[in-house]
C-alpha positions in Angstrom: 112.6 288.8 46.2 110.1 289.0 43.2 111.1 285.9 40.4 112.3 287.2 36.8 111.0 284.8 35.1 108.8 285.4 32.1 105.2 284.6 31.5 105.0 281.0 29.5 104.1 281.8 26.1 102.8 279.0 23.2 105.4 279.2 20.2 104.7 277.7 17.2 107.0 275.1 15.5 107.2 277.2 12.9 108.5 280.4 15.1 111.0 278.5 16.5 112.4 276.9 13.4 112.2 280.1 12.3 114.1 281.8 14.9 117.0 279.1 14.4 117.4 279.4 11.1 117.9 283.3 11.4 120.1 282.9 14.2 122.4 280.2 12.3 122.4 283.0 9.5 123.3 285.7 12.0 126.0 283.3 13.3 127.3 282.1 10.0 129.2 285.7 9.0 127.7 289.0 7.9 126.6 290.3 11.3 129.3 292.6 13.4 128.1 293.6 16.5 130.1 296.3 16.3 128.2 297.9 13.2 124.9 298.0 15.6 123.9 300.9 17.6 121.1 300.9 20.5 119.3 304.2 19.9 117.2 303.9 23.0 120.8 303.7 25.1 122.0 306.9 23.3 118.6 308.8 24.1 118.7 308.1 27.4 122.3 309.1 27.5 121.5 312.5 26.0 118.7 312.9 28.4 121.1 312.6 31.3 124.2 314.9 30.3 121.2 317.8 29.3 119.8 317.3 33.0 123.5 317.3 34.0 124.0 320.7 32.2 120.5 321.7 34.3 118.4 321.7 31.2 114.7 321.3 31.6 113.3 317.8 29.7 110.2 318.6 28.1 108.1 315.2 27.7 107.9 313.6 23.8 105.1 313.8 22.3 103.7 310.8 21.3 104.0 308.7 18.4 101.6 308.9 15.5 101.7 305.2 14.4 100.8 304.9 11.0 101.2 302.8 8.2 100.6 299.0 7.9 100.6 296.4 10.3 103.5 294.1 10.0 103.4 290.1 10.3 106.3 289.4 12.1 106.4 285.8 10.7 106.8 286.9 7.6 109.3 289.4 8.6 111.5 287.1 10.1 111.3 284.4 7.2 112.4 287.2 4.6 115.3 288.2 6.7 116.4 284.5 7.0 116.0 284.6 3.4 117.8 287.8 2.4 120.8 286.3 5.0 120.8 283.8 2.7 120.8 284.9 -0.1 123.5 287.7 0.8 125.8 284.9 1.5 125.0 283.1 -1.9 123.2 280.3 -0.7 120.5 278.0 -2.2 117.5 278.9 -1.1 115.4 276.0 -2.5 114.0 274.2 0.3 115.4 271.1 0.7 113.9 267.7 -0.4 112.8 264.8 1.9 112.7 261.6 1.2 111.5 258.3 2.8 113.8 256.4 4.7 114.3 252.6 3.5 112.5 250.4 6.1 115.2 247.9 7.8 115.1 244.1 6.8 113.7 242.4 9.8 116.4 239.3 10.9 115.2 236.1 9.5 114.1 233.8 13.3 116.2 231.2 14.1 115.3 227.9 15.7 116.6 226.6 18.8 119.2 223.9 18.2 118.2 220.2 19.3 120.0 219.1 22.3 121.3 215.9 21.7 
């Protein structure tokens, strides 16, 4: 049997911090399954019932791609972003600051044995 797994692929830092912070928005509220419809699965299903009902399926024709070419980065960072700001958050990135450096413990001397 033939393994499933994918090909490795290099993700940035930035991708994945990406990807959580629009699945933590999808999680968070606004996003009902139920409101989303696969398009290919109701294709398909139309194909079948017309060969069913013995109807000939001519072939698509193919796509004409046109338009722009889409950087999915910055795709993915605006919908994190209109998420966001649908649910009223900030969207000010947060500020970091410098952690205070610990006091080191003062050394202690052995005691004298009397």
């Amino acid at each position: 049997m033939r393994s499933r797994v994918p090909a490795a692929v290099d993700v940035t830092d930035e991708e994945i911090d990406a990807a959580v912070e629009l699945a933590a928005a999808l999680a968070s509220g606004g996003f009902e399954l139920a409101e989303q419809r696969d398009a290919y699965r109701e294709a398909v299903e139309t194909v079948i019932a017309a060969k069913e009902a013995g109807h000939r399926i001519e072939p698509a024709a193919e796509p004409v791609i046109a338009g722009k070419i889409v950087d999915l980065m910055a795709a993915l960072q605006q919908s994190v972003q209109d998420a966001k700001a649908a649910r009223g958050e900030n969207a000010a990135p947060a500020e970091v600051h410098d952690l205070p450096t610990a006091k080191k413990a003062a050394k202690r001397t052995p005691a004298k044995s009397v």
